[in-house]
C-alpha positions as CSV (number, residue, x, y, z in Angstrom):
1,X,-23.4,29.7,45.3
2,X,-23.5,30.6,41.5
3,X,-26.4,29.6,39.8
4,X,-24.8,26.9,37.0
5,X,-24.9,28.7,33.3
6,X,-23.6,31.3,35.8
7,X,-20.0,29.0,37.7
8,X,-19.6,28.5,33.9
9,X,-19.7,32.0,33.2
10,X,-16.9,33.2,35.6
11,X,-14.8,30.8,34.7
12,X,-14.6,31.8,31.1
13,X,-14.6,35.5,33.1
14,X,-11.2,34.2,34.8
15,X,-9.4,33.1,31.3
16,X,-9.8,37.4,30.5
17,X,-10.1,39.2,33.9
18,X,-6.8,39.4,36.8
19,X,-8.7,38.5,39.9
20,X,-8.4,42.0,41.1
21,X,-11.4,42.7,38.7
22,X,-14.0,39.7,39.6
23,X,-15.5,39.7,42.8
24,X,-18.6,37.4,43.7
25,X,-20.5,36.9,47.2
26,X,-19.2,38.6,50.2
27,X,-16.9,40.3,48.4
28,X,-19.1,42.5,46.8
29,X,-19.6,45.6,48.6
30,X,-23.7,46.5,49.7
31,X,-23.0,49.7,47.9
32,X,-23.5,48.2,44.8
33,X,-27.4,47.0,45.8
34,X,-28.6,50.4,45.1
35,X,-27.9,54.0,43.3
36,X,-28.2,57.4,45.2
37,X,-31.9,56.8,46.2
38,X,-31.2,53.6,47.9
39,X,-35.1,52.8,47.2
40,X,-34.5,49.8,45.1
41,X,-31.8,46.8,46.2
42,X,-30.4,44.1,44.7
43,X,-27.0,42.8,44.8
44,X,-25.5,41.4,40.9
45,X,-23.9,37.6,41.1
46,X,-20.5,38.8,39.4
47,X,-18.6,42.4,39.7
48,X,-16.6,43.3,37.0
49,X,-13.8,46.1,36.8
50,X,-13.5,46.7,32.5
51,X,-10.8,48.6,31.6
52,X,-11.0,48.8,27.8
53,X,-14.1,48.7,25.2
54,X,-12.6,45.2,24.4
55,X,-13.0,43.8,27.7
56,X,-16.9,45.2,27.6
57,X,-17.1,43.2,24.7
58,X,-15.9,40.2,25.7
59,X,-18.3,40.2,28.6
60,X,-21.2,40.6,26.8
61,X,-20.1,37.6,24.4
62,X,-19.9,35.5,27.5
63,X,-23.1,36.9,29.3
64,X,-24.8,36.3,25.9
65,X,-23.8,32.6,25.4
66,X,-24.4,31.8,29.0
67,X,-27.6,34.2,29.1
68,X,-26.6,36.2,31.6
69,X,-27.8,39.5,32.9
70,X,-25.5,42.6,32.6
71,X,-25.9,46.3,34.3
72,X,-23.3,49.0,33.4
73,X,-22.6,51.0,35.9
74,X,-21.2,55.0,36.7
75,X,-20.2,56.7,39.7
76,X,-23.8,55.1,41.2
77,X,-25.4,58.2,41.8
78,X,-28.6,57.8,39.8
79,X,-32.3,58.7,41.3
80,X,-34.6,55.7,39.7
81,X,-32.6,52.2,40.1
82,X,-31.4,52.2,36.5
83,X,-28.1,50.8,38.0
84,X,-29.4,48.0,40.2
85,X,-28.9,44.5,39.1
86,X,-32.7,43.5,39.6
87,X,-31.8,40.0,38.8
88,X,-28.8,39.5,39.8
89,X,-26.0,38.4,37.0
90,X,-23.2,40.7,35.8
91,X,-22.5,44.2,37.2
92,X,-20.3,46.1,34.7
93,X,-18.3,48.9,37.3
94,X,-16.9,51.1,34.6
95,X,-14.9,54.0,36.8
96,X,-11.7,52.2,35.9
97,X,-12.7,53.5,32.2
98,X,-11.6,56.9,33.3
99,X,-9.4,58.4,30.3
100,X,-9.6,61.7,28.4
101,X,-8.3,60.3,25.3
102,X,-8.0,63.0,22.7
103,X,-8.8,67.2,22.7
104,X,-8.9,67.6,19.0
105,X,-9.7,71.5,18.9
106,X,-9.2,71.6,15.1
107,X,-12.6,70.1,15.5
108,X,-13.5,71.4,18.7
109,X,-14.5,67.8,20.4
110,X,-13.6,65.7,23.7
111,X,-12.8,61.9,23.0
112,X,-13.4,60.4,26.6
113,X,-14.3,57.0,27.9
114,X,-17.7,56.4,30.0
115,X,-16.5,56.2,33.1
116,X,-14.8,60.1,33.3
117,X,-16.8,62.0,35.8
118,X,-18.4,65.0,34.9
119,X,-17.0,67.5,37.1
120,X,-13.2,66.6,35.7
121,X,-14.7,66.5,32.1
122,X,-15.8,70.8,32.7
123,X,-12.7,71.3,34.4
124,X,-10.2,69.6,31.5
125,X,-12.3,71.5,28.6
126,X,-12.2,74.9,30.5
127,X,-8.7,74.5,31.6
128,X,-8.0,74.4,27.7
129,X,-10.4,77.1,26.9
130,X,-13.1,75.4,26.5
131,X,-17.1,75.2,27.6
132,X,-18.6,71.0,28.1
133,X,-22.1,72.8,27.9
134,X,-24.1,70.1,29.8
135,X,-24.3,71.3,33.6
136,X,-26.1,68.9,35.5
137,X,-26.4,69.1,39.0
138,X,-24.5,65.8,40.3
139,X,-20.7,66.6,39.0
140,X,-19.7,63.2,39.9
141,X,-22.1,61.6,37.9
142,X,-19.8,59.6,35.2
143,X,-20.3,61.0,31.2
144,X,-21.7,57.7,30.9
145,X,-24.3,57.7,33.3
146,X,-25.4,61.5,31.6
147,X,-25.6,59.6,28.2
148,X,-27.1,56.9,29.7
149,X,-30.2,59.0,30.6
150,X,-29.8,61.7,28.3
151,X,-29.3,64.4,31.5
152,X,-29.9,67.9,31.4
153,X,-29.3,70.3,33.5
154,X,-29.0,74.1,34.6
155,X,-27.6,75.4,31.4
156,X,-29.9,73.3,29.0
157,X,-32.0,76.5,28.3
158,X,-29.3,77.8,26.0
159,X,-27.5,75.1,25.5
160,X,-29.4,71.9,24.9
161,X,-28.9,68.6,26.8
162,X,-26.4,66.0,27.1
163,X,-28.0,65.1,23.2
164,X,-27.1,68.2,22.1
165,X,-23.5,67.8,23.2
166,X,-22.6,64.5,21.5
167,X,-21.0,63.5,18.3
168,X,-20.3,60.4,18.6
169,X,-20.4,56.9,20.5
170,X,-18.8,53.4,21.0
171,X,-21.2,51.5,22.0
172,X,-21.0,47.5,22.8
173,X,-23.9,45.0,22.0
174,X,-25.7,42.9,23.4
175,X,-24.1,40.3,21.2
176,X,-20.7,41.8,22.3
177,X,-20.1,43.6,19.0
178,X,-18.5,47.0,18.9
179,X,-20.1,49.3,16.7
180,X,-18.8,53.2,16.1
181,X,-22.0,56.0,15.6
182,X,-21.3,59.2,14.5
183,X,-18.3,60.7,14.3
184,X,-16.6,63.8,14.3
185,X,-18.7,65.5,11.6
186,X,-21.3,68.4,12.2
187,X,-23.9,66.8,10.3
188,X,-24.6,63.5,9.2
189,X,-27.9,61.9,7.0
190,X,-26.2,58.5,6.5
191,X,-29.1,56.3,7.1
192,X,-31.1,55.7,11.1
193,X,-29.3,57.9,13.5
194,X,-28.3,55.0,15.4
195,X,-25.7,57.1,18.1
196,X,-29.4,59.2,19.2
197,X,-30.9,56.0,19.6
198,X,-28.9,54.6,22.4
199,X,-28.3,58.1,24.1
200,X,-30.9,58.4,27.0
201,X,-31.7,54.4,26.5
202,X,-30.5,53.4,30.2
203,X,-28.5,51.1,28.9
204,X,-31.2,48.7,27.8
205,X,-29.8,48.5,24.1
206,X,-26.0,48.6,24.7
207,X,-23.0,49.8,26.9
208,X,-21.2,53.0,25.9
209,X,-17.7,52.6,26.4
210,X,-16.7,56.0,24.7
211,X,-18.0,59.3,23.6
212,X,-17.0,62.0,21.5
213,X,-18.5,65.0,23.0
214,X,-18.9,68.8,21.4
215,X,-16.9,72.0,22.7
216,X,-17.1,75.2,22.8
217,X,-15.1,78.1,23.1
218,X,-15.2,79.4,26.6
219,X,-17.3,82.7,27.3
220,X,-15.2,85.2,28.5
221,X,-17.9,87.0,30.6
222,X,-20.7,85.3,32.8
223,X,-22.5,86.7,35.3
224,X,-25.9,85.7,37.5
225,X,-28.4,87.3,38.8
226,X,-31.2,86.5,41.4
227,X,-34.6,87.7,41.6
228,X,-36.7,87.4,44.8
229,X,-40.8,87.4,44.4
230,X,-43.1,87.4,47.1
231,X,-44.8,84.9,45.5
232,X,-44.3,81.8,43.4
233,X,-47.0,82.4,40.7
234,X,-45.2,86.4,39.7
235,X,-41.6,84.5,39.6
236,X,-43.4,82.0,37.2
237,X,-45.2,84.2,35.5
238,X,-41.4,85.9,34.1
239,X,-40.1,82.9,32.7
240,X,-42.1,83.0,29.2
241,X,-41.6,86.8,29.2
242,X,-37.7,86.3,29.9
243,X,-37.5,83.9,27.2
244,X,-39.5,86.1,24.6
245,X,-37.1,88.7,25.3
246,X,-34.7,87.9,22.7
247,X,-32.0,87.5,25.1
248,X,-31.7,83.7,25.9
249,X,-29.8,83.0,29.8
250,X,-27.6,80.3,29.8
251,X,-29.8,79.3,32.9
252,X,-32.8,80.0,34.5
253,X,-33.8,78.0,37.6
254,X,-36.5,78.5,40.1
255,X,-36.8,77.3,44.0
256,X,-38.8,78.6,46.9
257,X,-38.1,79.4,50.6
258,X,-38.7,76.0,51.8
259,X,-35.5,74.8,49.8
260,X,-33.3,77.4,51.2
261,X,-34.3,76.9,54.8
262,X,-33.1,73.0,54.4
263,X,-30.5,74.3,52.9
264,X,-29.5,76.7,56.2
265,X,-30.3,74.4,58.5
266,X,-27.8,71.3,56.7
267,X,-24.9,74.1,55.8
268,X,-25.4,76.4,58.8
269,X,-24.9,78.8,56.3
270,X,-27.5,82.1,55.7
271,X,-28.5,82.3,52.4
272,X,-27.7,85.6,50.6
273,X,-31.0,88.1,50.2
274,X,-33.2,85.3,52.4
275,X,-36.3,86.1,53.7
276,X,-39.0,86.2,50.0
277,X,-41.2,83.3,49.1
278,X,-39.4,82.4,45.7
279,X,-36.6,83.0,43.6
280,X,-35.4,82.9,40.0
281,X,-31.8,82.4,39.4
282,X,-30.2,83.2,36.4
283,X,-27.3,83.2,34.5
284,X,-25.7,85.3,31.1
285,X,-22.7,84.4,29.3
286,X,-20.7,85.9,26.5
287,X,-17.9,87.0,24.8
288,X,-18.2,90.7,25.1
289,X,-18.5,92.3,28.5
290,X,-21.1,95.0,27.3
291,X,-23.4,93.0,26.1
292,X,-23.5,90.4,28.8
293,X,-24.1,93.2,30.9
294,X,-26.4,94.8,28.8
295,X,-28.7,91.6,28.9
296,X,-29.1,91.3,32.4
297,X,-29.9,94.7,32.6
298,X,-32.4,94.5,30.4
299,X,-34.0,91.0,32.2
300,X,-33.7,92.7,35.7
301,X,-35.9,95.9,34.0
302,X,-38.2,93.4,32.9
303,X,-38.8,91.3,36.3
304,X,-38.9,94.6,38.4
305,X,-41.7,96.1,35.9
306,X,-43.3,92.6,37.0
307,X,-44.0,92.0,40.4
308,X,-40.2,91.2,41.0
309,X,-39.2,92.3,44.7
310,X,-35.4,93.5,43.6
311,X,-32.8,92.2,41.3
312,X,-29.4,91.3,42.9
313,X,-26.6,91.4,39.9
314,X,-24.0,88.4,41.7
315,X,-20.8,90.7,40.0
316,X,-18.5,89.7,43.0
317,X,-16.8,86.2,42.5
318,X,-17.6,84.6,46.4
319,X,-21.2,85.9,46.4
320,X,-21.9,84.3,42.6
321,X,-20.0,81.0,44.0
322,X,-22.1,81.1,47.2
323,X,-25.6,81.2,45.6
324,X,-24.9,78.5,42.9
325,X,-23.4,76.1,45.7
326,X,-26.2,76.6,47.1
327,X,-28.8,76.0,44.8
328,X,-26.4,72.7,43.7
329,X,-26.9,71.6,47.1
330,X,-30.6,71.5,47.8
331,X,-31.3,67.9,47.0
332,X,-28.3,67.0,49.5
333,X,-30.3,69.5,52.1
334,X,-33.2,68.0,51.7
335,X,-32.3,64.6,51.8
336,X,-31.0,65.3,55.2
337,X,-34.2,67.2,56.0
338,X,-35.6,63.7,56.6
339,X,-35.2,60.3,57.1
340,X,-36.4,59.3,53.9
341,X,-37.4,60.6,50.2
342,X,-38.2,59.5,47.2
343,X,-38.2,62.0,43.9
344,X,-40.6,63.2,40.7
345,X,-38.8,64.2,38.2
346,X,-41.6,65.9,35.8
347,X,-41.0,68.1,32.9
348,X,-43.9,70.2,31.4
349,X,-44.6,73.0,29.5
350,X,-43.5,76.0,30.2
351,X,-46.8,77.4,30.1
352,X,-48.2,74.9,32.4
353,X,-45.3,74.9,35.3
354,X,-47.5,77.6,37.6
355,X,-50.3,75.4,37.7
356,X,-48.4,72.4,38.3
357,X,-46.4,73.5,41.4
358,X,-49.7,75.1,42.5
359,X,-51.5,71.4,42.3
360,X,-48.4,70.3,44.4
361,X,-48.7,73.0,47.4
362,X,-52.3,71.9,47.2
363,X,-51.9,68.5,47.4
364,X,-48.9,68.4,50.0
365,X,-51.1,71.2,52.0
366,X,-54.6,68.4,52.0
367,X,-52.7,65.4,52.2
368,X,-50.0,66.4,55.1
369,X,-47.0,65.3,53.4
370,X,-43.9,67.5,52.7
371,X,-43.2,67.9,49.0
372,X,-39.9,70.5,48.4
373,X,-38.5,71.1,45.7
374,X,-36.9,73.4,43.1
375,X,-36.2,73.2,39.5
376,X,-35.5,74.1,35.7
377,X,-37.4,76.9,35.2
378,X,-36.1,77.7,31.8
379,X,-37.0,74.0,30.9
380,X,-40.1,73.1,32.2
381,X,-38.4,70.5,34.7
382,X,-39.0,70.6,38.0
383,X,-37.2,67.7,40.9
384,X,-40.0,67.2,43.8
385,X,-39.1,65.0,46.8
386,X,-41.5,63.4,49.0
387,X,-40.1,63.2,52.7
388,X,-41.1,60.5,54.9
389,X,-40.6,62.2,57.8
390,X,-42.4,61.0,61.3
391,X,-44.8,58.6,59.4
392,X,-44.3,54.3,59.8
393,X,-42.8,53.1,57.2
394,X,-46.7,51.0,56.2
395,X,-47.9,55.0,56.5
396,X,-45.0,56.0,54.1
397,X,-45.7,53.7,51.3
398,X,-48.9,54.3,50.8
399,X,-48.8,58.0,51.3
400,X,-45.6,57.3,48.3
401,X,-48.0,55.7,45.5
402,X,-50.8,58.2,46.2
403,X,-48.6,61.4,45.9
404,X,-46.4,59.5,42.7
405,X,-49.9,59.1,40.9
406,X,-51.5,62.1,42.1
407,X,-48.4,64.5,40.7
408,X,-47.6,62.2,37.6
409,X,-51.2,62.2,36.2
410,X,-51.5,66.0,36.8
411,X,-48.1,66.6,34.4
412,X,-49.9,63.5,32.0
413,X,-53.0,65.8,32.3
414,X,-50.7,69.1,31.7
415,X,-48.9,67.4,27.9
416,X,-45.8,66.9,29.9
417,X,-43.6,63.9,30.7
418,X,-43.1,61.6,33.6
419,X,-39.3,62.4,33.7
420,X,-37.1,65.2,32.4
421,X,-33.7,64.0,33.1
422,X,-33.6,61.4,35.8
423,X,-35.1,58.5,33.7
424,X,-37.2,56.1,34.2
425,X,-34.6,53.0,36.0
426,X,-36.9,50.2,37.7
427,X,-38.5,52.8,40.1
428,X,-40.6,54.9,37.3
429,X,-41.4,52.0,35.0
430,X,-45.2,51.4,35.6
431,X,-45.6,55.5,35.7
432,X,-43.8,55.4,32.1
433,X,-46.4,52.2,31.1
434,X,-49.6,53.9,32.6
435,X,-48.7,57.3,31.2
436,X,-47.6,56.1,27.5
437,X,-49.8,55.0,24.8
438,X,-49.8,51.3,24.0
439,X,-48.7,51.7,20.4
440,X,-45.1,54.1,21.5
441,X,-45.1,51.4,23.9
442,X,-44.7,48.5,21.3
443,X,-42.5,50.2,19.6
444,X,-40.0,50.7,22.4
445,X,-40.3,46.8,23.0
446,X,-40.1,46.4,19.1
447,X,-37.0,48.0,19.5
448,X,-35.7,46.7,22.6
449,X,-36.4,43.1,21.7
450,X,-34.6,43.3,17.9
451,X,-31.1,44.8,19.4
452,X,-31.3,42.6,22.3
453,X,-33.8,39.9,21.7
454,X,-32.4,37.4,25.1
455,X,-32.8,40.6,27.2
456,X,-29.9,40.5,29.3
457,X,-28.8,44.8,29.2
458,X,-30.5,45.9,32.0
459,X,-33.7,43.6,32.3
460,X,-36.5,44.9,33.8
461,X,-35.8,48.9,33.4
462,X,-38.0,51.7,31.5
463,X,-40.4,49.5,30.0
């Protein structure tokens, strides 16, 4: 049964909406409880299926006259409950938003709505010889859901993150209004950079319907290349001298044995060159073959004349497609590694990353819980996951909150952040509180309350 304000809600729904796209109760699929992580559930009141920024619209006019909740929502495969309806109210489902509306290449951009998946997004811009720069690791992550938390990925080292990528946004209010930010210009100082403000705001300040994202042309030449250490600290210790080299990868990640052992045992697979203690992965792009090949000749030199066991140029097409499958599947490995996980998602500086992974073997090693992980070496960010494994679920918990403030005050006490990518959703919101001063604090709810002072976008996420 619908609370009142809400029956009178859906029945103003039902004067817009085909019944195909309103469900209620039963109807509502469990699915829609919880994101990827499944650690935080709650099912909405009202599900609705949008299919044009004019529909958002006139949901948010409803769900602002009747004071409703509402929670946009992707492909569902966030990390932190940004997409949970805490309190019920109005789930927005925006897949049906699907469209690539417009390659313009005299400007080089991608006019696409929020619900177009990431993976199809790459594949559209490279099939017309282009590069969508942003790689992160979930492809069927929605282009919404990467604005939403401003997502990075492998190729941020050269290329920036999802930010860097975006030219422009439709974005619907909380008062239902549609407003357009940015545009198809390269540079714009007309007044607040509004469009920046609502990237990476978890849809706490408004819905984006559709985005106007930045090509560019396609390298003609890429190659990776994989460097095995017999020891973490050495493969560390190359990423500031990689990065001082004047030759800048297009990625740079890092992971240890322990994630490609999960990785073997879920796939059933042997991972190329197994067998060393940690690994940086990289990969060089370009336009001329000579000197794509000349940089990662000169970055091999450089890791071999520093502790680096080998250097493994990945020049055959299957053996390059193996590795990075790979390395985009360690999450899912892991996940299956145990019966339950939860993730820290902790970016710091580069400088600091070797003492913060050591702090983690440490603490995993005294406090006999299983941390893995792997991460963005080139970046700072690093994706930790803390498996249950044979402990009670009372066990669990608490071992959870110790190990979440044990790692998230040692990257406070290192100058870095609580989350590089993931966001902060309902899970990370008192880390985010106890880890930010109280004037950025005030400021973010000075914010959040002027845009959308009856706080009904996403109530109760990031602060």
């Amino acid at each position: 049964m619908l609370k009142t304000n809400y029956e009178e809600m859906y029945h103003a729904l039902t004067n817009f909406f085909a019944p195909s796209q309103l469900l209620t109760g039963d109807a509502i699929s469990r699915d829609y409880g919880h994101d990827e992580m499944e650690s935080v559930f709650h099912l909405p009141d009202v599900l609705v299926f949008p299919t044009s920024t004019d529909e958002v619209a006139q949901v948010m006019r409803l769900a602002n006259q009747y004071d409703v909740p509402v929670i946009a929502r992707g492909a569902g495969t966030g990390l932190v409950g940004g997409c949970v309806a805490i309190e019920g109210g109005i789930l927005l489902d925006l897949s049906k938003m699907n469209h690539i509306l417009e390659l313009d290449e005299e400007n080089a951009v991608l006019v696409t709505e929020a619900g177009v998946m990431l993976k199809d997004i790459a594949d559209y811009a490279q099939q017309h010889g282009y590069l969508y720069a942003p790689d992160p690791g979930e492809k069927t992550a929605t282009i919404g859901g990467n604005i939403s938390t401003n997502a990075g990925g492998m190729r941020a080292v050269k290329y920036g993150v999802t930010r860097n990528s975006v030219q422009a946004l439709t974005v619907v209010t909380a008062k239902g209004d549609i407003v357009e930010l940015g545009g198809k210009v390269v540079k714009n100082s007309s007044g607040f950079d509004l469009k920046d403000l609502f990237i990476g705001s978890e849809g706490t300040l408004g819905i984006v319907t559709t985005a106007t994202l930045k090509l560019l042309p396609l390298p003609k030449f890429s190659t990776s290349l994989l460097v095995p250490f017999n020891d973490f600290s050495d493969a560390i210790a190359n990423v500031p001298r990689i990065l001082n080299s004047g030759i800048t990868p297009t990625a740079l990640e890092f992971f240890e044995a322990d994630s490609i052992k999960y990785w073997e045992q879920f796939t059933n697979k042997t991972f190329p060159e197994n067998g060393f203690a940690a690994y940086l992965l990289l990969t060089l792009d370009g336009q001329q073959q000579e000197s794509v090949e000349s940089a990662y000749e000169t970055l091999a030199e450089l890791c071999l004349d520093n502790k680096a066991v080998d250097a493994f140029v990945l020049d055959n097409a299957e053996l390059k497609k193996q590795v990075w499958s790979a390395r985009d599947s360690f999450l899912e490995a892991i996940k299956n590694s145990t019966p339950k996980m939860d993730e820290v998602d902790v970016v710091v500086p580069r400088s600091a990353i070797a003492e913060f992974i050591s702090f983690t073997h440490q603490y995993a090693k005294d406090n006999q819980i299983r941390i893995p992980g792997f991460g963005h070496a080139g970046d700072g960010n690093l994706h930790l996951y803390i498996c249950k494994d044979n402990y009670s679920e009372t066990d669990w918990q608490e071992k959870l909150a110790a190990t979440f403030d044990a790692l998230y005050q040692k990257a406070t006490e290192l100058k870095g952040k609580i989350s590089g990518e993931h966001g902060i959703g309902f899970a990370k919101k008192h880390y985010l509180a106890t880890s930010s001063s109280v004037a950025e604090l005030e400021l973010m709810r000075t914010v959040k309350s002027a845009i959308d002072p009856n706080n009904i976008l996403n109530p109760q996420k990031v602060i």
